[in-house]
Phi, psi and omega in degrees: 000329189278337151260009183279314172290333154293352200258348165278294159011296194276303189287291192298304183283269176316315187223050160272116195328279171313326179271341188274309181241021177065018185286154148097328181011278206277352144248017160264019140290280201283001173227039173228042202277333180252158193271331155294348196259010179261313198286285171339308166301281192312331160286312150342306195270013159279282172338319197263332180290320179280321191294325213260000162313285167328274188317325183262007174255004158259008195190341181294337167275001170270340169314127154289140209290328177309328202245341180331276198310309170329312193292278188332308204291311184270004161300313202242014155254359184277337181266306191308305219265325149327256170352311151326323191249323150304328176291303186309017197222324184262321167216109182273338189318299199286335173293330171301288179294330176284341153079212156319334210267015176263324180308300188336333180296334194263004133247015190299122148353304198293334187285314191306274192263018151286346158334289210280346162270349200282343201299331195275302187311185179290195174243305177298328153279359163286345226251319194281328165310294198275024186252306196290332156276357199251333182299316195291322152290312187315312178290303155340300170292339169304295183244023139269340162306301195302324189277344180280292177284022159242341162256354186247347240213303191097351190246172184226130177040059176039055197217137181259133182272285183256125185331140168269002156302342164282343215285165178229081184309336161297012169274316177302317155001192133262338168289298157278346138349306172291298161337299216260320189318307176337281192317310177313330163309295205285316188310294166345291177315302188298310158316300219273312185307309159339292187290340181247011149289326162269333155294335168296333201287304215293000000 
């Protein structure tokens, strides 16, 4: 427990990727207008992250350096298509919503450069990296998918929260999307300034 919570800390707050250096953008935009189809993407990109971390910290020093990245790509498009095909047989409903942005993963930032560090490490740190980066998007997208349907939508899993004459369907948007990832950036910040204020204190 005394390291788990520093090792969420670190990946969800202090060093998240997606908030912090934008990796994965354009399906943690574009595959969260719900909070299920936010949750289910985030779980996809944990999955996809770790086998393909694992692959590339088994086989990435045997690569010739010309073929690495292609070789990464169709490694985490082999995991996508996975994913893509199980959905589509189990909840097809949610695969339907994530729409592109589940392919989209398989060229996504986060995967290219967790590859390319995973390739110098072990196969249990690359595997505990790429667990820590796929959390720090599952949480992004956890909550941006909730503020996006509960305030552009009024529902949670399609269950109504808020009258929708109150709801502000432009959260559903991409534009707002955008709008509220911003504010989750300065909300981040703004915490993180907090947490490393109170460690100066100490």
């Amino acid at each position: 427990m005394k390291k788990l919570l520093p090792f969420l800390k670190t990946n969800i707050l202090t060093e998240n990727a997606s908030l912090f250096l934008l990796l994965g953008l354009a399906p943690l935009l574009g595959g969260t207008k719900t909070l299920a189809t936010g949750a289910m993407l985030g779980l996809c990109a944990i999955f996809v992250l770790v086998l393909t971390g694992v692959s590339a910290a088994l086989i990435g020093k045997l690569l010739p350096a010309s073929v690495k990245n292609i070789s990464f790509m169709v490694i985490a498009a082999f995991y996508v298509t996975l994913c893509e095909i199980l959905l589509s047989v189990f909840l097809p409903q949610i695969r339907e919503g994530l729409g592109i942005y589940l392919p989209l993963l398989t060229v996504s930032g986060l995967v290219f450069s967790l590859a390319q560090s995973a390739e110098k490490e072990t196969v249990s740190a690359a595997a505990l990296a790429a667990l820590g980066m796929g959390l720090g998007f599952f949480a992004a997208a956890l909550c941006l998918s909730f503020l996006r349907e509960l305030f552009g939508s009024g529902t949670l899993f399609g269950l109504r929260i808020i009258p929708e004459r109150y709801a502000m369907g432009a959260l559903v948007s991409p534009f707002g999307a955008l709008v509220l990832f911003g504010l989750m950036i300065a909300a981040v910040r703004y915490i993180n300034s907090k947490i490393n204020k109170g460690d100066g204190e100490q």
